[in-house]
N, C-alpha and C positions, 0 to 999 in steps of 0.2 A: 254220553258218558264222557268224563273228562278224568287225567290221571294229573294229580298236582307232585309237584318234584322239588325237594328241599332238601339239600343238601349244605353242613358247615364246613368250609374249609379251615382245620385245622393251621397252628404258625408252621408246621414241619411239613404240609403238604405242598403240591405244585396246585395251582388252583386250573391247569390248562390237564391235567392227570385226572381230577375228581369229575371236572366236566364230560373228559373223552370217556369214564367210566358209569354217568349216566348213560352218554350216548351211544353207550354200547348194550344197554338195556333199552330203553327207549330212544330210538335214533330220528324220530322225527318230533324230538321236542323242542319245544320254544325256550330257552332259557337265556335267566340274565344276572348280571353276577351283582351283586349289593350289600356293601362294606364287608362282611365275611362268608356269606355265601353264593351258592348257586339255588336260584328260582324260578321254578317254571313249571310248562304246562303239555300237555299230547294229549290226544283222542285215540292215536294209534299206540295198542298194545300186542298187536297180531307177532314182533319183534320177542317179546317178554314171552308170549302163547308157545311158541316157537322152542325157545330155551327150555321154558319148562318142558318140554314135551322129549326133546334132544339130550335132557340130562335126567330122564325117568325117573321124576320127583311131584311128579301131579298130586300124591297123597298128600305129600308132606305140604306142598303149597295150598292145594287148599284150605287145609286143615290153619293154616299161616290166615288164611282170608277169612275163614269165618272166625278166629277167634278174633280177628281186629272188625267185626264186621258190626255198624250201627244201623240205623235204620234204614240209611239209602246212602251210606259209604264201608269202604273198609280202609283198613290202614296199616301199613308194617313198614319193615327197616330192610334197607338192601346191606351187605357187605363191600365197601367203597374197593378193598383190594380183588375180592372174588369180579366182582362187577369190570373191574378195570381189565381184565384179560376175557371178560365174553362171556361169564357164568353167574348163574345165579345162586347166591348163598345167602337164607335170610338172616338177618341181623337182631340179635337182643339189646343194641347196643345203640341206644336211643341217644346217645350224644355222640357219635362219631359215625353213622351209616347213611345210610339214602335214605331219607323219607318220602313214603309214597304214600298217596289216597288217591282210589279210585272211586268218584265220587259219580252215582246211579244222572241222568237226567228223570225229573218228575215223570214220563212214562214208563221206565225201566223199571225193572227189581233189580236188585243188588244182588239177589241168590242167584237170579239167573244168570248175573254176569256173572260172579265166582263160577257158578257150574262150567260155562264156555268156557272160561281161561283155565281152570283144573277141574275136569270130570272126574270122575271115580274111577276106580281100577282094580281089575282083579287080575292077581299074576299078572303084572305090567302091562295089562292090553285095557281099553277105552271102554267100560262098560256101560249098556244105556242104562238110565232111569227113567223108572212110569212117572210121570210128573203127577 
């Protein structure tokens, strides 16, 4: 699995702010910055698993993953301010957010990675699914 990370830095932003706000969702990414943005890359999402789980929102991020989910990627928008203090708030807001794709390796399914990073939940607790 790989998660690709694109982000525009805004003229009124700090571009050393939008980065530590990536790096505060995914904090082992590769990034590099080119003419107006930040661009890059991680394999580690356990970081992201993490927050969702700590800000009891697994429904609502899944639900985020499969509507942006293709054949063997998904894709959605972070909130550059929410992101920059350690939370995660997803973003409609497709010219000012994080852009993220987590994009399957040809053995993976893509549902199954959505399932690991947001299972299901009833009354805020981890419920199994019969596969």
């Amino acid at each position: 699995m790989k998660v690709v990370i694109k982000s525009k830095v805004k003229p009124t932003e700090d571009k050393n702010k939008v980065k530590k706000a990536i790096l505060n969702i995914f904090p082992t990414s590769k990034l590099k910055f080119e003419e107006d943005r930040w661009e890059g890359y991680s394999t580690d999402i356990d970081n992201f698993k993490k927050l969702l789980r700590s800000q009891a929102i697994l429904d609502a991020a899944r639900n985020v993953l499969e509507n942006g989910m293709s054949e063997m990627s998904t894709k959605f928008y972070l909130n550059k301010q929410a992101a920059y203090v350690g939370a995660v708030n997803f973003d409609i807001d497709t010219h000012g957010g994080i852009f993220v794709k987590i994009i399957a390796d040809s053995c993976e399914d893509i549902e199954k990675i959505i399932k690991e990073i947001a299972p299901r939940t009833k009354g805020g607790v981890i419920i199994e699914e019969e596969e």
